[in-house]
C-alpha positions in Angstrom: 48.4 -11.1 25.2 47.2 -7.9 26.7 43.6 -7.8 26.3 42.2 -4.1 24.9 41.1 -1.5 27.3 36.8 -1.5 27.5 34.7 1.7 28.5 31.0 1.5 28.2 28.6 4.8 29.5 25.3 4.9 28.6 24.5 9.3 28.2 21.0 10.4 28.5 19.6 13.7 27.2 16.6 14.7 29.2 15.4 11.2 29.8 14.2 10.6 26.4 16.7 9.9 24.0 20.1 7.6 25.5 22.5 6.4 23.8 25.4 3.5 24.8 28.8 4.0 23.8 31.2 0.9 24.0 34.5 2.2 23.3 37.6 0.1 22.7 40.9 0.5 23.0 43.1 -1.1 20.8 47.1 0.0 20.0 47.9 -2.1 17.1 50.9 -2.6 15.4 49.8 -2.1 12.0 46.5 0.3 10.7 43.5 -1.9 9.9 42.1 -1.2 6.7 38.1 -1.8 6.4 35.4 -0.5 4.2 32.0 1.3 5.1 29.6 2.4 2.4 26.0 3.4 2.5 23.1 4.4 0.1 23.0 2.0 -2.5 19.6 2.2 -2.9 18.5 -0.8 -5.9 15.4 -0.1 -8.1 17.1 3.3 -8.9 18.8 4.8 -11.3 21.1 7.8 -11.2 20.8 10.6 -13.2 24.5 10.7 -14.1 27.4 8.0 -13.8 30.3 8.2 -15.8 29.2 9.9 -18.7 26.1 8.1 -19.1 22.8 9.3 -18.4 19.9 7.1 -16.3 22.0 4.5 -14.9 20.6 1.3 -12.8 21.6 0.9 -9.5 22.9 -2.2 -10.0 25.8 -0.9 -12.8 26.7 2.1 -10.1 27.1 -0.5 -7.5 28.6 -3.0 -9.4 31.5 -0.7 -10.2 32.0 0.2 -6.2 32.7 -3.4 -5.4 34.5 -3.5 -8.1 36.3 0.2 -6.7 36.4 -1.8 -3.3 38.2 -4.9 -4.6 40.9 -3.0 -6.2 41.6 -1.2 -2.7 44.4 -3.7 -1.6 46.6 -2.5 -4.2 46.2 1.4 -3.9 49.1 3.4 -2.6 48.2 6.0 0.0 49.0 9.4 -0.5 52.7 9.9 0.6 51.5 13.0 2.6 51.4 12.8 6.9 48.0 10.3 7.1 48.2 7.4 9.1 50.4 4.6 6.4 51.5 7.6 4.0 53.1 6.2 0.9 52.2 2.8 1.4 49.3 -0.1 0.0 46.2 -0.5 1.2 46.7 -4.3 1.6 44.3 -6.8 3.1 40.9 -5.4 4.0 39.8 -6.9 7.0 35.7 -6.1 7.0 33.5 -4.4 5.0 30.1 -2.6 6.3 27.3 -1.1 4.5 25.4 1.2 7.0 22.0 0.9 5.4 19.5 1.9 2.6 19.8 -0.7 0.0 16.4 -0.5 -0.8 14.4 2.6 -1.6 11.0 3.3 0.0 8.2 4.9 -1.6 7.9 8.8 -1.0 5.7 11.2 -1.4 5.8 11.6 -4.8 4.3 8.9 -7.9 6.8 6.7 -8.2 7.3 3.2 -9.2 9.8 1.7 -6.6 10.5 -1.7 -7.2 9.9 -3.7 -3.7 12.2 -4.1 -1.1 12.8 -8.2 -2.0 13.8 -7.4 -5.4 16.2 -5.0 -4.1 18.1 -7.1 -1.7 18.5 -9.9 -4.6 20.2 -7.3 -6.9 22.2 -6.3 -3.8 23.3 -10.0 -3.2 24.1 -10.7 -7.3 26.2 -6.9 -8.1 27.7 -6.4 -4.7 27.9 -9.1 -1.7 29.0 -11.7 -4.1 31.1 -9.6 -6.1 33.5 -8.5 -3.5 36.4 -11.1 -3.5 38.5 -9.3 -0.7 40.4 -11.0 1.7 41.5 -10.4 5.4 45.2 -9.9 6.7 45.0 -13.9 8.2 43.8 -15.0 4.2 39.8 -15.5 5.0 37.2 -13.9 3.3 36.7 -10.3 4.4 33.2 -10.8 6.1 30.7 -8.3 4.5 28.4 -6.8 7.6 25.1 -5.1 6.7 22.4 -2.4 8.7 19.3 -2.3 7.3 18.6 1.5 7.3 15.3 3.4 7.0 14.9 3.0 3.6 15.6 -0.9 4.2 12.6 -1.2 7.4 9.9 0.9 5.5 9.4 -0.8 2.3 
């Protein structure tokens, strides 16, 4: 087995802010299908969601994994993307990039705290999902706290 390509540079803008990039290059044999949401943000409720009004959090985000689980039998667009005409299939990782939680701004709200948040999270998404990867494990589920998430 050939092992994939590596290329790590570290860029530096005036000697404050730098940033490492780890790049890897991989030519595989079939697309890999994966997931990343963001912004779920528990103890809120949206405004609008499917023709109701002042919807919890936890409905909205219940229906995504549910949206998410449904992904391995979705046919592609037959247009010229990457797979065109074909299934999703297995999923082989999910990520959510942040903000589960939502912090208190400057305005008088009553956000629920950060805790309760993260137990909603676990209960109408994490153990909701019931994806699987192309070798038949459980898709792993990989989570970033985001600002939201390290202020409240």
């Amino acid at each position: 087995m050939k092992l994939p390509a590596l290329d790590f540079r570290v860029r530096c803008s005036a000697g404050v802010f730098c940033v490492a990039v780890l790049a890897l290059q991989v030519v595989a044999a079939t697309p890999v299908s994966f997931v990343v949401t963001s912004d779920l943000h528990y103890g809120l409720n949206r405004s609008q969601f499917r023709g109701a009004a002042n919807v919890a959090a936890v409905e909205v985000n219940a229906a995504l994994a549910d949206a998410i689980n449904a992904l391995p039998r979705v046919t592609l667009p037959a247009d010229d993307g990457v797979a065109a005409g074909q299934v999703v299939g297995a999923v082989e990782f999910v990520a959510v990039t942040g903000d589960i939680a939502n912090r208190q701004e400057a305005v008088p709200l009553r956000i629920q705290p950060a805790a309760a948040s993260w137990a909603q999270f676990e209960q109408s998404f994490a153990q909701r999902l019931s994806l699987r990867t192309s070798s038949g494990a459980v898709t792993p589920l990989m989570v970033v706290p985001g600002n939201h998430d390290l202020s409240n």
